[in-house]
C-alpha positions as CSV (number, residue, x, y, z in Angstrom):
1,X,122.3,120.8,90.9
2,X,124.6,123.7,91.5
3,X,122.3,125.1,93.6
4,X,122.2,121.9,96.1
5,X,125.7,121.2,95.6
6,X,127.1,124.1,94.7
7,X,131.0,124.6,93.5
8,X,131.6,121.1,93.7
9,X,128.6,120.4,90.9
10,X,130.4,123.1,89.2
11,X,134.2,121.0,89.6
12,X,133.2,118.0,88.6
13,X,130.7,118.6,85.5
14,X,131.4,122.4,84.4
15,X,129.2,124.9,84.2
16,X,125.9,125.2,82.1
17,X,126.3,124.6,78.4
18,X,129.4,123.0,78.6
19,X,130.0,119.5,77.3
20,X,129.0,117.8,80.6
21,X,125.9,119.8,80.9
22,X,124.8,118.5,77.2
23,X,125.5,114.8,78.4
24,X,123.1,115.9,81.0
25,X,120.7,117.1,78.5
26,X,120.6,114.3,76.0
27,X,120.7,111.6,79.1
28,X,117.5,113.5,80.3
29,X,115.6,114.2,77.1
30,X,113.8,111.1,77.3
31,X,111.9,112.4,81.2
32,X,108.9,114.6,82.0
33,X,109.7,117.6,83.8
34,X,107.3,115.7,86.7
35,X,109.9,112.7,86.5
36,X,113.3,115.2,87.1
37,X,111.5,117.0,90.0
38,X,110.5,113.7,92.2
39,X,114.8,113.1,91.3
40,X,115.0,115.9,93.0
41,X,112.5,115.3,95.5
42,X,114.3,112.4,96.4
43,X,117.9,113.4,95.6
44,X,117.4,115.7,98.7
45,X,116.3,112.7,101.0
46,X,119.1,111.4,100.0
47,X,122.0,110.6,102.7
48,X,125.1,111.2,100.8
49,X,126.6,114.5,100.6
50,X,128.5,113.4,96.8
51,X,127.0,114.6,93.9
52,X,124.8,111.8,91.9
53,X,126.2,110.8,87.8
54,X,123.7,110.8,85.3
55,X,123.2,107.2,86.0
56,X,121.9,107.8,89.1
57,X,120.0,110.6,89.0
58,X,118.0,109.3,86.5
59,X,116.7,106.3,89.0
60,X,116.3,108.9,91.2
61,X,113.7,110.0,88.6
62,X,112.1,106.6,87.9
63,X,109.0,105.7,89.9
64,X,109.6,102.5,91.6
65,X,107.3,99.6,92.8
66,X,108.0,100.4,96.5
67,X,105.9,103.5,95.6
68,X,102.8,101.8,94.7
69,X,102.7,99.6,97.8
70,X,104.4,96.8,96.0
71,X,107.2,95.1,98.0
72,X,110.7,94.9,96.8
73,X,111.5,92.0,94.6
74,X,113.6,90.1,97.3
75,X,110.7,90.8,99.9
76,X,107.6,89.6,97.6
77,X,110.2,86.6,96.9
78,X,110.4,85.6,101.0
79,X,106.9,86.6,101.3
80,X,105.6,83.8,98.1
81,X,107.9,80.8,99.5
82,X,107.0,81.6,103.1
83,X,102.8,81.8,102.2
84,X,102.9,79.2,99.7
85,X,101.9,76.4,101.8
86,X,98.8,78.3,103.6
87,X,98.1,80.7,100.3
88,X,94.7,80.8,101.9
89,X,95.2,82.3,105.3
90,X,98.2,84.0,104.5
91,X,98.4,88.1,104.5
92,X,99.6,89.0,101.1
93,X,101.2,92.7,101.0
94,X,100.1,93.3,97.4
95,X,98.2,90.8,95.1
96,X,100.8,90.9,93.0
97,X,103.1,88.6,95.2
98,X,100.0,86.3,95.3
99,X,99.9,86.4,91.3
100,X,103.8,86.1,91.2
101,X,103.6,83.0,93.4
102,X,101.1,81.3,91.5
103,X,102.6,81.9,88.0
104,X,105.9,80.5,89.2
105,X,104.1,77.6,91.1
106,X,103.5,77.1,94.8
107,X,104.7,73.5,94.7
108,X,107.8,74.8,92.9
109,X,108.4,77.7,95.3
110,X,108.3,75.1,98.3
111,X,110.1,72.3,96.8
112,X,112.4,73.8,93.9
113,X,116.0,75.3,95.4
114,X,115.7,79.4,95.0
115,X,118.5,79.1,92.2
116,X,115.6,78.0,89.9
117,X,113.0,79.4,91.7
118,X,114.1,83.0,92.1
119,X,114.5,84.3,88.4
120,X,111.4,82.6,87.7
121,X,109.4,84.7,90.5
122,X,111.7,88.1,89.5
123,X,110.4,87.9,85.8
124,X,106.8,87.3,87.0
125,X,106.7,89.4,89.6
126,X,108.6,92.7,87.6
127,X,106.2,92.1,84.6
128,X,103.2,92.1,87.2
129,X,104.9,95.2,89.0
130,X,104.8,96.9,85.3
131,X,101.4,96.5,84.8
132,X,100.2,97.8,88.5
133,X,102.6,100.9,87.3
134,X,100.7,101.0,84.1
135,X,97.3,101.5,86.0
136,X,96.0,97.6,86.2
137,X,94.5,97.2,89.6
138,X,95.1,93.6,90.8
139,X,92.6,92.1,93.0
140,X,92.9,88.3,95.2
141,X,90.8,85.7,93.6
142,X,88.7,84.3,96.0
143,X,90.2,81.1,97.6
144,X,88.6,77.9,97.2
145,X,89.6,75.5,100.4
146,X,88.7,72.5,98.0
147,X,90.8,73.8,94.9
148,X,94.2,71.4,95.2
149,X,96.1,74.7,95.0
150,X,95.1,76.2,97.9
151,X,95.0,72.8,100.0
152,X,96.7,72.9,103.4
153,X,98.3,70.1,104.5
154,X,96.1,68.0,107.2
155,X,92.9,69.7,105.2
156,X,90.9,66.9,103.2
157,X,91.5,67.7,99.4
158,X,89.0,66.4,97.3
159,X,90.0,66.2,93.5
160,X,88.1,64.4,90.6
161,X,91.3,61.8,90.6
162,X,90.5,61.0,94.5
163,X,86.5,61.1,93.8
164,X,86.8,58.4,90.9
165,X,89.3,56.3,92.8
166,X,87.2,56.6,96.1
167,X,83.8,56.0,94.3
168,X,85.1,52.5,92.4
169,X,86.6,51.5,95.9
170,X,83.3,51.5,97.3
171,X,81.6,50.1,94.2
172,X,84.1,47.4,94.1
173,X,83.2,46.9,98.4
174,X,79.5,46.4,97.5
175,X,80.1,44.4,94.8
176,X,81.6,42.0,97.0
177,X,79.1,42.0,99.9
């Protein structure tokens, strides 16, 4: 950090050993050295010319979704509740977001106001996010036009209910011919 930001590292921690620099230490302890170097990989992307507190360095260091091709959380949200009515011929970014969408409920995601909706999809979607992190590959299901869940509006639906009830209607039409 001196090094990038030179005295002014120095003026607002104190130099190495100090009490600062064990805060450091002990805030750090818990990262791979492979974790502290994409911080620094990223800290010097970074715009701002101030020098980062522990706090932020460290999610400098944490690998985020974005960098497994997942979509922010506020993006995957916009993406479920705008694909929800045509989950069959949308374009999903990640499967994840399809997953997310489902688990929270495509009819709730359309009708449901996003105060109830939205922490419902954030905890679904972060827990998926965490197990794509973790290595799980996600794949799409493949879509059934018939399954009531994937129906688009205009499309026939055909469910056991509308079988049952359209079979006796016709039963009942014979019956009386």
């Amino acid at each position: 950090m001196s090094e990038i930001y030179g005295a002014q590292f120095a003026n607002q921690y104190g130099e190495v050993g100090g009490e600062s620099f064990q805060t450091w230490c002990l805030g750090l302890r818990d990262m791979t050295e492979g974790m502290i170097k994409k911080g620094f990989v990223k800290l010097l992307k970074r715009e701002s010319q101030f020098v980062p507190n522990l706090g932020e360095f460290r999610k400098l260091c944490m690998t985020t979704p974005e960098e497994f091709g997942l979509p922010s959380t506020e993006a995957a949200y916009l993406e479920a509740c705008n694909n929800g009515h045509r989950v069959l011929h949308a374009k999903w970014t990640h499967p994840a977001v399809y997953y997310a969408g489902k688990n929270t409920g495509w009819f709730e995601l359309r009708s449901e106001t996003s105060k109830v909706t939205r922490p419902r999809f954030k905890a679904e979607y972060e827990a998926l996010c965490d197990r794509v992190m973790n290595g799980e590959v996600l794949e799409l299901p493949e879509l059934n036009s018939r399954a009531l869940e994937h129906h688009r509006n205009g499309r026939k639906v055909a469910t056991q209910q509308a079988m049952k009830a359209g079979n006796a209607a016709l039963a009942e039409l014979r019956r009386r011919l």
